[in-house]
C-alpha positions in Angstrom: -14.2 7.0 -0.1 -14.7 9.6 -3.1 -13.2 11.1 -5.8 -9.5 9.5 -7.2 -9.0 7.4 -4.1 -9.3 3.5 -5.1 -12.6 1.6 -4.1 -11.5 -1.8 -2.4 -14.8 -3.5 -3.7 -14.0 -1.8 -7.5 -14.5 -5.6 -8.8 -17.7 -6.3 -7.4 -19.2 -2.7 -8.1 -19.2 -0.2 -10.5 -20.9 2.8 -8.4 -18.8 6.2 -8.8 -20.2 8.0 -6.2 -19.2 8.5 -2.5 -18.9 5.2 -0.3 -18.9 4.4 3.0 -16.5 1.7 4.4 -16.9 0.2 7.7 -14.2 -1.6 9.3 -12.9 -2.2 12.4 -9.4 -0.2 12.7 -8.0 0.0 16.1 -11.2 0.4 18.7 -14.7 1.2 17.2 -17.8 2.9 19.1 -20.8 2.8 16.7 -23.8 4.6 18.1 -27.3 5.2 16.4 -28.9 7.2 19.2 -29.3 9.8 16.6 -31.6 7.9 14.3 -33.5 5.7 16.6 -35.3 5.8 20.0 -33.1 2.9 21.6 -29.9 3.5 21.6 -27.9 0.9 19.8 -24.0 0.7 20.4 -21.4 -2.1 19.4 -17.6 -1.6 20.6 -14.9 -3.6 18.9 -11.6 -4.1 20.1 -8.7 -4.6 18.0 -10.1 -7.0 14.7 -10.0 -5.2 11.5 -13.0 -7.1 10.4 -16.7 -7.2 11.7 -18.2 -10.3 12.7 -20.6 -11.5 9.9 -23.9 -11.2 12.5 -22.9 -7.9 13.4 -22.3 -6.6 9.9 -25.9 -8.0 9.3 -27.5 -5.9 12.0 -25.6 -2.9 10.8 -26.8 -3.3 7.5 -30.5 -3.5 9.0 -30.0 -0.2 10.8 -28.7 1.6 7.4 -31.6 0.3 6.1 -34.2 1.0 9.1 -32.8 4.6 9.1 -34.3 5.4 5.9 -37.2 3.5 5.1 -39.7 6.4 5.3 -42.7 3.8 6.1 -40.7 3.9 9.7 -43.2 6.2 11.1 -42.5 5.4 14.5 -38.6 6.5 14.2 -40.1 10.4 14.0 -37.3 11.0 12.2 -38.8 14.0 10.1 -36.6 14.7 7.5 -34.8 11.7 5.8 -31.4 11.6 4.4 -30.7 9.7 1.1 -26.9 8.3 2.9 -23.9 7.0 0.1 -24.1 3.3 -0.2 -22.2 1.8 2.6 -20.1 -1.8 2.3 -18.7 -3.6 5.4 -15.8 -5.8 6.3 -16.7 -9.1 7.3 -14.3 -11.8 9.0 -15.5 -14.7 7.1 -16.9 -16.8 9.7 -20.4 -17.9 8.3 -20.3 -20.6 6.2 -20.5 -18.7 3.2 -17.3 -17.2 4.0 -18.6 -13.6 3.6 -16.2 -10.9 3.1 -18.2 -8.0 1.9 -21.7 -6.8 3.0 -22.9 -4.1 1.3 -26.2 -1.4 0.8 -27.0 0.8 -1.6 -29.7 3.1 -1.7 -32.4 3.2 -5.1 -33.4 6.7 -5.7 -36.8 8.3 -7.6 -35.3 12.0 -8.1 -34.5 13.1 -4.2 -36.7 10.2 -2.4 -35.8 7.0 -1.7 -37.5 3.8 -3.2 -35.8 0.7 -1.8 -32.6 -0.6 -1.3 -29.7 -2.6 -3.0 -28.2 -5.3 -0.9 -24.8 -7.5 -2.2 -23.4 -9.9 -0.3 -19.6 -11.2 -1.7 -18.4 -14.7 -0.2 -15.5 -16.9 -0.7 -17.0 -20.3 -1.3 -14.9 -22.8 0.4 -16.3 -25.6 -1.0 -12.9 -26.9 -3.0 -14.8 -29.9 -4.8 -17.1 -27.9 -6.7 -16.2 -25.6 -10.1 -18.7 -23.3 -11.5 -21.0 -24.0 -14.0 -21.4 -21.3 -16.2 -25.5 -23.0 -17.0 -25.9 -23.4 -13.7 -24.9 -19.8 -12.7 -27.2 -18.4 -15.1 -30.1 -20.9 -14.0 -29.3 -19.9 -10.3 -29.8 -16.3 -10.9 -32.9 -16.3 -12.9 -34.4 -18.6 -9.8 -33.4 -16.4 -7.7 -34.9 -12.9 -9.5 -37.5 -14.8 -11.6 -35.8 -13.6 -14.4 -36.5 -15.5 -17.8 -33.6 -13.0 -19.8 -30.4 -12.8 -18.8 -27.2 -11.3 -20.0 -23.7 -11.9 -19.5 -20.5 -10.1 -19.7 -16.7 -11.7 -19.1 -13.9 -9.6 -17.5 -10.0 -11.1 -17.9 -6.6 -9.0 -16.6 -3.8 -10.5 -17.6 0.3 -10.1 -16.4 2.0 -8.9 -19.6 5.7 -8.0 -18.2 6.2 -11.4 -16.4 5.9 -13.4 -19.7 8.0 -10.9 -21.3 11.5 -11.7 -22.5 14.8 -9.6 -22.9 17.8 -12.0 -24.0 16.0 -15.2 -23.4 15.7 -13.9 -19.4 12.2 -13.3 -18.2 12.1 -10.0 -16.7 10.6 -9.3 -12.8 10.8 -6.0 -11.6 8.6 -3.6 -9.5 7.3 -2.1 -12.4 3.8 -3.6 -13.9 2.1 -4.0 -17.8 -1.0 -5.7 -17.3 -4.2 -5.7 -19.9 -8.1 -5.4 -18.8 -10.3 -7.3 -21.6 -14.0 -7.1 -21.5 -16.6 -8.4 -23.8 -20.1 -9.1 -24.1 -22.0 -12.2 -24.3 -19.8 -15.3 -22.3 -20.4 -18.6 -23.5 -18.0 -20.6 -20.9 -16.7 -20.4 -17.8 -12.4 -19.6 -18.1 -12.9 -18.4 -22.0 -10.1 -17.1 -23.5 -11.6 -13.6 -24.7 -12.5 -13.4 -28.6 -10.2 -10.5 -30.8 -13.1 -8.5 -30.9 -13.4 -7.4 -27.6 -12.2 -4.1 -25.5 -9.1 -3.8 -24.2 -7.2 -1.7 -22.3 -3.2 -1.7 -21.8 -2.3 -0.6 -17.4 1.2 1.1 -17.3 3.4 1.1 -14.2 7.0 1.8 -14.4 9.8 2.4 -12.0 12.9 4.2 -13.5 16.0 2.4 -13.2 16.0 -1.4 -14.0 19.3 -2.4 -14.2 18.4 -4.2 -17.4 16.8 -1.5 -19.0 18.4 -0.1 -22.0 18.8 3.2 -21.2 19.7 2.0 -18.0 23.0 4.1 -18.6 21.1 7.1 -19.3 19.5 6.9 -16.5 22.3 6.6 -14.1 23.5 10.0 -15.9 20.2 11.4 -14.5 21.4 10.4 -11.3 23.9 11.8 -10.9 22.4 15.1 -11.7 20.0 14.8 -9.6 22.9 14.0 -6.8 24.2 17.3 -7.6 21.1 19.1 -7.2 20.6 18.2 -4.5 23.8 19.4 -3.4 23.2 22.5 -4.4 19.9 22.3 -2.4 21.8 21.6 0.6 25.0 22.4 0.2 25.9 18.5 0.9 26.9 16.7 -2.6 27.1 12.4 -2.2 29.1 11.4 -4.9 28.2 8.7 -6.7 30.3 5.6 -7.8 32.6 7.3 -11.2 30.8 6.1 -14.5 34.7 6.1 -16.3 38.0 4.2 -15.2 39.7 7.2 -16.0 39.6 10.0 -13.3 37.6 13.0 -14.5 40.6 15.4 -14.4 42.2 12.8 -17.2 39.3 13.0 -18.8 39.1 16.6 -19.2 42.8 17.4 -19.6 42.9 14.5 -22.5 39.7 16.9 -24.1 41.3 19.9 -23.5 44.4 19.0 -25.0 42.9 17.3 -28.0 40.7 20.6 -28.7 44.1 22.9 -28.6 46.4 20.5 -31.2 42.9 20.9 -33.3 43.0 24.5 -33.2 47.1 23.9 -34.0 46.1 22.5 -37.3 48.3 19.1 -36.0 46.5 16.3 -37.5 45.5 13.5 -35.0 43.7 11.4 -37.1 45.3 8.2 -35.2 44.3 9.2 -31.3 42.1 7.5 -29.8 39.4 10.5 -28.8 39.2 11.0 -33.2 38.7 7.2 -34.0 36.3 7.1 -30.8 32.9 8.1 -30.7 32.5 10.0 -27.5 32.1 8.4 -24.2 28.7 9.6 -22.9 25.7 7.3 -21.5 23.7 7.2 -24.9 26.3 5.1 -26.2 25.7 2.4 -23.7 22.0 1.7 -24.7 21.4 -1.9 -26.1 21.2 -3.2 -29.3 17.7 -3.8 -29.4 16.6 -0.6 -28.6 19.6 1.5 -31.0 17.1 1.5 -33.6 15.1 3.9 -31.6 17.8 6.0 -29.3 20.9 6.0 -30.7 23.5 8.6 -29.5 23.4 12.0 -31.0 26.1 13.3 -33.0 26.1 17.0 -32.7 27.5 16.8 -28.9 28.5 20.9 -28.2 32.0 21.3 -25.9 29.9 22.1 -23.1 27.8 18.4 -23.4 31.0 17.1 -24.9 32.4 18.2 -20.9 29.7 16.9 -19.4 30.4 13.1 -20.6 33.9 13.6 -19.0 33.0 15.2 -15.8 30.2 12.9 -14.8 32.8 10.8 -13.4 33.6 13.2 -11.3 33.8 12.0 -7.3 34.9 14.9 -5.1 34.8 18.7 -4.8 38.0 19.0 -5.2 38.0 17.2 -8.5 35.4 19.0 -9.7 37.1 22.1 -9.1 40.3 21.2 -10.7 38.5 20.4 -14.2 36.6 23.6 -14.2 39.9 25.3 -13.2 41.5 23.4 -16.3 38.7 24.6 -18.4 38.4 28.0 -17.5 42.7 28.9 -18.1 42.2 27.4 -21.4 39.7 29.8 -22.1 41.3 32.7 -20.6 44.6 31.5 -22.6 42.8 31.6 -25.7 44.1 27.9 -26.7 40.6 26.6 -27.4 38.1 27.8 -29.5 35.2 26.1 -28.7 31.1 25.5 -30.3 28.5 25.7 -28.0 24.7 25.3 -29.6 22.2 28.5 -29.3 20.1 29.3 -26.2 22.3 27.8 -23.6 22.2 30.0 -20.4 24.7 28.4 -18.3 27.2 30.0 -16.7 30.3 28.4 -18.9 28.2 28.8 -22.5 28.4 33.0 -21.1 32.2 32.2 -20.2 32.9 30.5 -24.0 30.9 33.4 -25.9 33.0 35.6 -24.2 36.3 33.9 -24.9 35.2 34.5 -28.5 36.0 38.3 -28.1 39.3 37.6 -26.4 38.3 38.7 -21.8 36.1 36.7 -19.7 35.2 37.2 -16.7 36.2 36.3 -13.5 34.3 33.1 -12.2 35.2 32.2 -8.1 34.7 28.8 -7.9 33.8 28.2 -4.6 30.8 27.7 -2.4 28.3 25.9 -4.4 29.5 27.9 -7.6 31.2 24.8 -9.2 28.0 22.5 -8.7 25.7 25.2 -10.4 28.3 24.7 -13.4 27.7 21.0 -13.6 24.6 21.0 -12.9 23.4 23.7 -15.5 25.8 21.9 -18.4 24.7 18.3 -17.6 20.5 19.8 -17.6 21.1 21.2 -21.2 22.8 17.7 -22.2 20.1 15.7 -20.9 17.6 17.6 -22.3 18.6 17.8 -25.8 19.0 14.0 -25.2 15.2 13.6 -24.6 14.2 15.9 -27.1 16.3 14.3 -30.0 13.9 10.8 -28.7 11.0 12.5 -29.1 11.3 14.0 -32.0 13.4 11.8 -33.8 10.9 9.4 -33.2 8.3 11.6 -34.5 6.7 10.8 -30.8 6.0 14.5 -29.9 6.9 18.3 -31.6 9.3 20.7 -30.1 6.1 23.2 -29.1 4.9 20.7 -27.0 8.0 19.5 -25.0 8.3 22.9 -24.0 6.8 22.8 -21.4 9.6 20.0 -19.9 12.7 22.1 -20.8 11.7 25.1 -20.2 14.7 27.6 -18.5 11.8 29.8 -17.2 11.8 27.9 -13.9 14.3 27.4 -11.4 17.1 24.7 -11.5 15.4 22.4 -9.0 12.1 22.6 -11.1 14.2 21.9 -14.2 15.9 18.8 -12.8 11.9 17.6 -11.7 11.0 18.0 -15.1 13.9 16.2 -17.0 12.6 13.4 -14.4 9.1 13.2 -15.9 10.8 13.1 -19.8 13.5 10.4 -18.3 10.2 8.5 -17.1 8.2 8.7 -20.0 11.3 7.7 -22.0 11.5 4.2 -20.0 7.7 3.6 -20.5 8.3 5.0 -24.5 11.8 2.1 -24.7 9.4 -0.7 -22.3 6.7 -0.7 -24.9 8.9 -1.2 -27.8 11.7 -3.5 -26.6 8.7 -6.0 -24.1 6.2 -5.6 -26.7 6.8 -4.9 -29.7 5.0 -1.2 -30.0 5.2 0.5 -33.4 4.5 4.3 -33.9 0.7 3.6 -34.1 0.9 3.1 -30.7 3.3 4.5 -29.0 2.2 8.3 -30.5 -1.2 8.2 -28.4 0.7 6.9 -25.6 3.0 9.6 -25.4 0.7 11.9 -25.5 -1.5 10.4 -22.1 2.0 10.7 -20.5 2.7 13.9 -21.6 -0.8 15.2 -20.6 -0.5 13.4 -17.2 3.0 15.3 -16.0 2.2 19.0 -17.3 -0.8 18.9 -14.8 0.8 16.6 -12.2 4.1 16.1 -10.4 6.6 12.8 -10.9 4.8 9.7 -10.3 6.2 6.3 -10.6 3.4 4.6 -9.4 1.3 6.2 -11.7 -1.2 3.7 -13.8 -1.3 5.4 -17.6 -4.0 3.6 -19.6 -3.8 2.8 -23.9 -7.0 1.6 -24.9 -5.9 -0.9 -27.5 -6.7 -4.0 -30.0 -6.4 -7.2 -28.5 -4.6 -8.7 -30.7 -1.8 -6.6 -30.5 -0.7 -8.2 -27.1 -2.9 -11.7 -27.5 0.5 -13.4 -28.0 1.5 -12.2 -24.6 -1.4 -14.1 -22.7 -3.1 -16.3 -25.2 -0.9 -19.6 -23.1 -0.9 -17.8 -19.6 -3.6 -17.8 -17.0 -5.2 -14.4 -15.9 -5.1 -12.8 -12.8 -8.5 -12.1 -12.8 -11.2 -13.9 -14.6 -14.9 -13.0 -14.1 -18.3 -13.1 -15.7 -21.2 -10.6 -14.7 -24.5 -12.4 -14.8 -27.5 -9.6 -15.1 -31.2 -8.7 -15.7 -33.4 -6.0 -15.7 -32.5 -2.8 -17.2 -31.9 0.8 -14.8 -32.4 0.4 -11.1 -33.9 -2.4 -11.6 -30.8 -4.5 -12.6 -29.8 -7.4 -10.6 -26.3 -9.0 -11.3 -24.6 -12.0 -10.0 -20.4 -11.7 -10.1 -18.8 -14.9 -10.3 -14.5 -14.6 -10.3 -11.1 -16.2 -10.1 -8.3 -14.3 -9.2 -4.9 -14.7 -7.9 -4.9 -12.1 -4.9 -8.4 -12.5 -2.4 -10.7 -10.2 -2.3 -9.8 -9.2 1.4 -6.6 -9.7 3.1 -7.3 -12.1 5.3 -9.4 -14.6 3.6 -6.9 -17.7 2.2 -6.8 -19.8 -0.6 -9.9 -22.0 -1.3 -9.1 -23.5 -4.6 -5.5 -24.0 -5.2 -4.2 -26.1 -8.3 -7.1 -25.0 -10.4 -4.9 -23.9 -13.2 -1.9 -26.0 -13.7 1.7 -24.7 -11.9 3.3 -22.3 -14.4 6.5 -22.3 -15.3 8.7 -19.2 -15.6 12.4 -19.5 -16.5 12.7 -22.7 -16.5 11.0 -23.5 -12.9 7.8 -24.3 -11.8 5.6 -22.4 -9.7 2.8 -23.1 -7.8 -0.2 -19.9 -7.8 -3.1 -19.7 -5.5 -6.3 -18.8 -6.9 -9.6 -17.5 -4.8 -12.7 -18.1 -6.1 -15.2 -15.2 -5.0 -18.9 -15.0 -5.4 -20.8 -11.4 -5.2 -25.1 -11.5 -5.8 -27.3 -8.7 -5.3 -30.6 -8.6 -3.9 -33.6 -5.4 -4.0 -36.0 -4.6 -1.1 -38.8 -2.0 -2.9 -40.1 0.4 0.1 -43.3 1.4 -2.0 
């Protein structure tokens, strides 16, 4: 394991270099015959984990290979190998889960070796002692100094609450806290240490606030995809009215307008107009309200989204388009819109337009263009309304120098970044301060990479701006770092609590050691797994 890919034994070591993991997928031949005299084999059927005995003997070879006062080997030139942890089933009674082996280095040669061993202490009687852990470890390194460092992640979204309703989704804000010098064992960690806000967001919570906005988004991307394929699913109509109401209704509005009848009284004057933005909650209004300078072409859009056949939409474009021709609308359209019907209205300025077919995939390219300009401009007027990012700098996301299908990817990534943007306010309270720089991570993250819902983004932070999020919840991780010595010389002992086990397979060993929290109004019982990881050194000169 290397580079981005995630290190299953992150928690228990902080190495950033190339690892080996050993495990036991399917069936396993492991042979040394390349490294020592007498060959050595082991062949494992099925089990994903290694028996703890074998795991130790595997370990010993690691080691055996590279200890260069192993003269007898003849192995002439030695190779310095990436540290290598194993899978263990468990079935000592230590409970290990993790063996692992590290390699200490003096420029290319190798000096000794790192060994950690991380076991799940089944002993349910017994709580840690945070004096005794210290004691233990300077015993065990004949260490008189020690120092100690405390490591809490908390759940932030599950405590949150939208209209007295806790919210539980797929979606994920947790907080890392770190800080220096632990005094107990389960501390709550002091306002002065680091923190570090964890982001994950799916689009699409029914309870979101722009949850509206973004089932606009879906339907464009329906119709994308029809154009992609030349196979349109219609969604479910956003409007009770069909869309060719909708549009005749507009149409006919715009002509008495351009009459000079006054129609002060109808219902499309005293209304605002009918698109998603208008839908968004109250709590969140503050910060995306609908815009008010909605063109004829977004202005169409808001009607035609309820659109639910072909043949539908080709009736409201036909609608449109002998208006036009008939000269019995005049309408606005904003600068720099490249769609096919802002070319059509331009035209219809100077009395001829031309001839449009709509057939073939013709009609969906329409929609499709009018509804990308809408949304965009939708995003935009966030952004910079909120004073959250400048026009230069979204231009990358609605940019017309790509294709359609590039487009619609990209008014993704600013619909995504919106949801985290509205989640931060609305679940935690984020002013400007804070919601700027994260912005900008988000914004960084999708020019260089493509849509990613599963994405972690990271805001380094102040405690205290989400302490009373977790101050009366229990962590999902708790541990404190125990260490001595200073370079490769440091030896550490790892003592944690955390609510998911360090492998798979290993089961609770300490349940009720928190008492059961209560969420919405019910209790519930967690499991907790208490995990032990201590290092040892063997010095080869």
């Amino acid at each position: 394991i290397g580079g981005s890919r995630k290190s299953p034994i992150e928690r228990f070591w902080n190495g950033n270099n190339m690892i080996y993991i050993l495990q036991k997928a399917v069936s396993v031949y492991l042979s040394f015959k390349f490294y020592v005299r007498s060959r050595f084999s082991y062949t494992c059927w099925h089990f994903f984990f290694f028996p703890v005995h074998t795991s130790r003997q595997l370990i010993s070879l690691y080691t055996m290979v590279q200890n260069p006062n192993m003269t007898h080997l003849n192995i002439s030139d030695l190779v310095v190998l990436p540290p290598l942890w194993i899978r263990c089933d468990g079935s000592d009674p230590e409970h290990t889960c993790w063996l692992g082996a590290e390699p200490l280095k003096a420029g290319n040669k190798i000096t000794g070796i790192n060994f950690y061993m991380v076991t799940c202490d089944a002993d349910k009687t017994y709580f840690a002692n945070l004096e005794e852990l210290k004691m233990a470890h300077k015993m065990k390194h004949h260490s008189s100094i020690v120092v100690t460092k405390g490591f809490a992640q908390y759940e932030l979204i599950r405590a949150a609450v939208i209209e007295d309703t806790i919210v539980e989704s797929e979606s994920n804000i947790y907080v890392d806290i770190t800080w220096n010098t632990v005094d107990k064992i389960l501390e709550t960690p002091p306002l002065v240490s680091a923190a570090t806000l964890n982001i994950t967001l799916e689009s699409g919570d029914p309870r979101s606030p722009v949850y509206q906005l973004y089932r606009e988004l879906q339907f464009l991307l329906a119709l994308a995809e029809g154009l992609k394929t030349s196979v349109t699913e219609w969604p479910e109509p956003l409007e009770s009215e069909s869309a060719v109401e909708l549009v005749q209704e507009f149409l006919t509005d715009l002509k008495k307008k351009l009459d000079g009848y006054c129609i002060s009284g109808s219902k499309n004057e005293t209304e605002k107009i009918k698109c998603d933005t208008a839908a968004v909650d109250s709590s969140i209004k503050s910060i995306f309200s609908e815009r008010g300078d909605l063109d004829f072409a977004e202005q169409l859009w808001c009607k035609m989204r309820s659109v639910s056949s072909y043949q539908e939409l080709i009736e409201c474009f036909t609608l449109v388009i002998k208006s036009l021709e008939h000269g019995e609308i005049q309408p606005w359209i904003h600068q720099g819109s490249s769609s096919l019907l802002s070319k059509l209205i331009q035209q219809s300025y100077h009395g001829k337009i031309e001839v449009v077919s709509l057939s073939g995939i013709t009609p969906i390219q329409m929609l499709l263009e009018i509804g990308l300009d809408k949304m965009k401009k939708d995003y935009v007027s966030f952004f910079i309304g909120q004073e959250l990012a400048t026009l230069t700098y979204l231009d990358y996301f609605i940019s017309t120098s790509v294709d359609l299908q590039e487009q619609v990817h990209r008014v993704q990534k600013l619909h995504h970044m919106l949801e985290i943007m509205v989640s931060c306010t609305v679940l935690l309270q984020f002013k400007h301060e804070n919601l700027f720089p994260l912005t900008q991570i988000c914004m960084k993250y999708y020019k260089e990479n493509p849509l990613n819902e599963k994405h972690v983004f990271q805001l380094p932070i102040r405690p205290a701006l989400v302490k009373k999020f977790y101050q009366n919840d229990h962590p999902e991780i708790w541990k404190v770092d125990i260490s001595s010595g200073h370079g490769q010389k440091e030896v550490k002992t790892t003592w944690q609590v955390s609510t998911n086990p360090p492998v798979k397979h290993m089961t609770s060993n300490n349940t009720g050691l928190f008492s059961d929290s209560t969420v919405n109004g019910s209790s519930e019982e967690r499991m907790y797994f208490i995990t032990m990881a201590k290092c040892s050194q063997v010095h080869f000169t």
